[in-house]
C-alpha positions in Angstrom: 0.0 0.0 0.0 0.9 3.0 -0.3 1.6 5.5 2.3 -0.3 9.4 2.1 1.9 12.1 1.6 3.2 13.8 4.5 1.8 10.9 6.8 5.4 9.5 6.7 6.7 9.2 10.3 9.9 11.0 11.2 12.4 9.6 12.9 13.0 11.0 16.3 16.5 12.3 16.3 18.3 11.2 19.5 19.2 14.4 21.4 22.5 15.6 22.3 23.3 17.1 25.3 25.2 20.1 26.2 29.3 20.0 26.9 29.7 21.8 30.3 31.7 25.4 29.5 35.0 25.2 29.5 36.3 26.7 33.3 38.5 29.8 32.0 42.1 30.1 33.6 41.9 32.3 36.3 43.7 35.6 35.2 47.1 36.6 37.3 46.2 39.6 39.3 47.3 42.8 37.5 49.9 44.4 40.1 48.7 47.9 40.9 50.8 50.9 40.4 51.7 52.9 43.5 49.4 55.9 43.3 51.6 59.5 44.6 50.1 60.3 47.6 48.1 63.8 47.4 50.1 66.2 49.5 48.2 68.0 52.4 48.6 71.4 52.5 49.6 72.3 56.5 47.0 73.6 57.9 48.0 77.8 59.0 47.5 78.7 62.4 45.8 81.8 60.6 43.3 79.9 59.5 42.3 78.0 62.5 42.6 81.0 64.7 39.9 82.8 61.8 36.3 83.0 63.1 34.2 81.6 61.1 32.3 84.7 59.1 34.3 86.7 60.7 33.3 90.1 60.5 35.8 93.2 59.1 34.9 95.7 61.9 37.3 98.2 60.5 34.8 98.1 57.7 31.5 98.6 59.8 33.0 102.0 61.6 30.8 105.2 60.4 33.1 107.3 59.3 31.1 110.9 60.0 32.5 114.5 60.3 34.0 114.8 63.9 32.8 118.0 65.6 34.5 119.1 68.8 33.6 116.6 71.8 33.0 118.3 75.0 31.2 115.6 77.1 31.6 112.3 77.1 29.6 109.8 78.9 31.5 106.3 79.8 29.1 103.0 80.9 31.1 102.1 84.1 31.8 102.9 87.3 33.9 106.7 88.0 37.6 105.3 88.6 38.9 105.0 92.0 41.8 107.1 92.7 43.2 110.4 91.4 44.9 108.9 88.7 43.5 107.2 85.5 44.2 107.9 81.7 40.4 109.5 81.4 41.4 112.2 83.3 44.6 112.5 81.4 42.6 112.7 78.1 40.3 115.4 80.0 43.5 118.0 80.3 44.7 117.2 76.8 42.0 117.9 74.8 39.7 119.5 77.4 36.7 117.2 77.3 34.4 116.1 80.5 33.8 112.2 81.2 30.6 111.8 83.3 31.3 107.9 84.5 27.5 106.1 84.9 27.2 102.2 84.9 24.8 100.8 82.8 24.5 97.2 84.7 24.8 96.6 88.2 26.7 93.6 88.8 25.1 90.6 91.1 27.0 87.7 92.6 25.7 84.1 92.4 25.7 82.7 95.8 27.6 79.8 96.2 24.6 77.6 97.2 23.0 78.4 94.1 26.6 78.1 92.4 26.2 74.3 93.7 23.0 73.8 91.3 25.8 73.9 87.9 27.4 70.6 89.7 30.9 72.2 88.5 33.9 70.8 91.0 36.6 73.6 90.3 39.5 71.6 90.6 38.5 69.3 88.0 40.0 72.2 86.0 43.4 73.0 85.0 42.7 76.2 83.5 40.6 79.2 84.0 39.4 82.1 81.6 39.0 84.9 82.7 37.6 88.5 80.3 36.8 90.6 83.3 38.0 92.1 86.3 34.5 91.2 87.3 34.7 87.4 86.6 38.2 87.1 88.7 36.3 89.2 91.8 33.4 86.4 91.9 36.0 83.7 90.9 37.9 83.6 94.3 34.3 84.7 96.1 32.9 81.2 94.9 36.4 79.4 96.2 36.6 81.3 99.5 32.8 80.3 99.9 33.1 76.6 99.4 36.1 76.6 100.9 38.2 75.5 97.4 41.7 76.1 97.6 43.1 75.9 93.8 46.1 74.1 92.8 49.7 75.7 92.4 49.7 74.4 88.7 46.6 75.7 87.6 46.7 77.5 84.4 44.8 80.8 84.2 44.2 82.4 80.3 43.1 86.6 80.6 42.0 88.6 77.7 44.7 91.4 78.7 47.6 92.1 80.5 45.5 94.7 82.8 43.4 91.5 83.6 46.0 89.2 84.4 47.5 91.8 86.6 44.8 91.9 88.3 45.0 88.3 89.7 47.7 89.3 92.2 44.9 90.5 94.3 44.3 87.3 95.0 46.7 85.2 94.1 50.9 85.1 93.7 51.5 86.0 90.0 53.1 83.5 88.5 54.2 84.1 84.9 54.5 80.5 83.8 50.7 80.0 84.7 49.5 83.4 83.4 48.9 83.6 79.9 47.3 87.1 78.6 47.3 88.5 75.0 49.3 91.2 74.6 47.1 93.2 72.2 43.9 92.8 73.9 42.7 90.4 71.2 40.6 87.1 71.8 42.4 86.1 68.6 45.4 86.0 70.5 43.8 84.5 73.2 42.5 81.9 71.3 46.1 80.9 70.4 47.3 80.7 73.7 44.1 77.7 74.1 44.8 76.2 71.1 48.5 76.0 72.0 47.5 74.2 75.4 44.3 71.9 73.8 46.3 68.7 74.8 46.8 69.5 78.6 44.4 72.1 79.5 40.8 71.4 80.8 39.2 75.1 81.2 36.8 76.7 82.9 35.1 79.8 81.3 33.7 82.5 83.7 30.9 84.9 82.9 27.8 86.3 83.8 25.8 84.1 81.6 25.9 81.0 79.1 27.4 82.8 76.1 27.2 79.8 73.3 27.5 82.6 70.6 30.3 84.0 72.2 33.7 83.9 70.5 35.5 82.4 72.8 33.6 79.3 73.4 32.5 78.8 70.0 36.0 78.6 68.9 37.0 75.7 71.4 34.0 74.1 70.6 34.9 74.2 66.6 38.1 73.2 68.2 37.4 70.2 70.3 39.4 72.1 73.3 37.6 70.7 76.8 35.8 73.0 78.4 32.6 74.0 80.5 31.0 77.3 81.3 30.4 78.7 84.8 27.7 81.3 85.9 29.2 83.3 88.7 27.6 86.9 88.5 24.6 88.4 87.1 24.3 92.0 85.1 21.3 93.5 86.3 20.2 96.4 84.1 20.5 100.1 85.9 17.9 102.4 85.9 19.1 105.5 83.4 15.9 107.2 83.0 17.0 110.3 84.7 20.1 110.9 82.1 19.8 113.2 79.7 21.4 111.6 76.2 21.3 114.5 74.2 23.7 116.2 76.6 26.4 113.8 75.6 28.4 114.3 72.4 29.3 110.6 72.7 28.7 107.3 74.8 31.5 104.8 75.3 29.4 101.3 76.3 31.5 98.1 77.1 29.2 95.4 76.9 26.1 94.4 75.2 24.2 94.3 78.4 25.1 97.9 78.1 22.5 98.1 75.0 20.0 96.4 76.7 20.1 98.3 80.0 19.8 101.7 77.5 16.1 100.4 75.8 15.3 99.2 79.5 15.0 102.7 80.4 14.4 104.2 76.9 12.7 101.8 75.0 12.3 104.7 71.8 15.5 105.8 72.0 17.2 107.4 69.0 20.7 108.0 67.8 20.8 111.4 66.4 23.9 112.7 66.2 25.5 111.4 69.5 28.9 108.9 68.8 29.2 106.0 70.1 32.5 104.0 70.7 32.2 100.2 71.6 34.8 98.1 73.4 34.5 94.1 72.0 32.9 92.4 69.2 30.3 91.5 71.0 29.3 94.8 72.3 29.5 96.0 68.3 27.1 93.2 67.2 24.6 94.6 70.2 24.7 98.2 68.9 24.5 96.9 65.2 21.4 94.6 66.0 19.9 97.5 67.8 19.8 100.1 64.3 22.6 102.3 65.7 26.0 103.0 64.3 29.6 103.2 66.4 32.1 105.5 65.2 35.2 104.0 66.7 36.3 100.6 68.3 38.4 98.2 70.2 40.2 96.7 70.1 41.7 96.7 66.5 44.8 97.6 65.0 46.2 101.4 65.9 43.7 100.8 69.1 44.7 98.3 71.7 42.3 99.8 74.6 39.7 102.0 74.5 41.7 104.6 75.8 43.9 104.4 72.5 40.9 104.5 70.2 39.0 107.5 72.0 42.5 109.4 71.8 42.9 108.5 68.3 39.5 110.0 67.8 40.5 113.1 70.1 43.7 114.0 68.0 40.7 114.9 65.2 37.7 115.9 66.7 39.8 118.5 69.4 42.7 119.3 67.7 
């Protein structure tokens, strides 16, 4: 018979199986080439002693016309004594300080000092930017009965501060450290230079976390903690008359404050104002007035120095 087209069974083709891949040699390891190592530039003590957004002061002075200054009115205390560089300034260029503080300053008793849990020996160093923060220093110690340690270091924002210490303490120069242009910059060198072996204690009136000082050692990683051992208490300066006073020297920003405590509207005009500190300058800036000379800065070391450089022009 024959078979229908197409109808023809195939053959089933017996199936062949895959050969495994071939395992590839395993490549020799291509030796890397020594890379040059990227040079680090050294780090300047400039730089690390820069703020950061550090502010050209120089640049913020308003630079005005400077009439004749007959009275002058200063934000502390009148000077003790007979002799002081204000009243030197007075018969030079025959100009009148009136002296009127603008804060009162209030100690923290030591029983309320107790609440900050601080144990003052645990530090080896001590700030001090005030005659004021040395005075309630050694109150707190002769309080709670803490005698300091020979060795410890103490770090002052001037050599009129650190002088200042031999009230109550022997002066010894190898634990004083001061700057000798009245600069925190300097200052800040002198904490930076003892970071490894220095744990300090910073004493003011209030937490300052913006201030200069301890935001550096923070940036820094310098060991530190703060210590509230006086209060400013704003005066009461509602019976001065500011329009009397060619110009008003303040020292501090509690300064500002204590001047809108009592004059909440007050206005500028054409009254100078000199500022001691950048902190003091930020105050007056923040507040919508202008200074017309500061320090300290370079050609002004003190405030003295700046108000006679202004002097030399204005009463000439």
């Amino acid at each position: 018979m024959k078979s229908d087209k197409g109808s023809t069974a195939k053959k089933s083709q017996p199936k062949t199986q895959a050969l495994p891949a071939a395992k590839k040699a395993p490549h020799a390891p291509v030796p890397s080439v020594p890379q040059p190592e990227e040079k680090k530039k050294p780090v300047r003590l400039a730089d690390i002693l820069k703020s950061k957004n550090e502010k050209n002061y120089s640049e913020l002075i308003t630079h005005e016309a400077k009439p004749k200054l007959k009275n002058i009115l200063v934000a502390q205390p009148q000077p003790e004594g007979i002799k002081s560089p204000y009243f030197d300034l007075e018969i030079k260029y025959k100009v009148k300080f009136q002296f009127t503080p603008f804060v009162t300053v209030e100690g923290v008793p030591g029983k309320e000092f107790r609440k900050q849990r601080i144990t003052l020996n645990d530090y080896s160093g001590i700030i001090f930017t005030s005659r004021n923060a040395i005075d309630h220093f050694f109150r707190i110690c002769e309080e709670l009965r803490v005698k300091m340690s020979q060795e410890t270091k103490y770090f002052c924002t001037s050599e009129a501060i650190a002088l200042y210490l031999q009230k109550y303490t022997q002066y010894r120069k190898r634990k004083v450290f001061f700057s000798d242009t009245n600069s925190n910059k300097e200052l800040r060198g002198l904490l930076l230079k003892h970071r490894e072996t220095t744990r300090c204690l910073y004493i003011g009136p209030e937490v300052r976390s913006k201030d200069e000082i301890t935001s550096f050692m923070t940036e820094q990683n310098i060991p530190y903690a703060e210590a509230v051992m006086y209060k400013t208490v704003p005066s009461d300066l509602k019976k001065i008359d500011f329009s009397k006073f060619d110009m008003m020297i303040l020292f501090s920003p509690s300064a500002v404050h204590s001047l809108y405590q009592s004059y909440p509207g007050f206005k500028q005009g054409n009254t100078k104002i000199a500022v001691y500190g950048k902190t003091t300058a930020d105050a007056v800036l923040d507040a919508g007035l202008k200074f017309h000379l500061m320090a300290p800065l370079e050609g002004a070391p003190s405030i003295i120095a700046g108000v006679e450089n202004y002097l030399k022009v204005s009463n000439k």
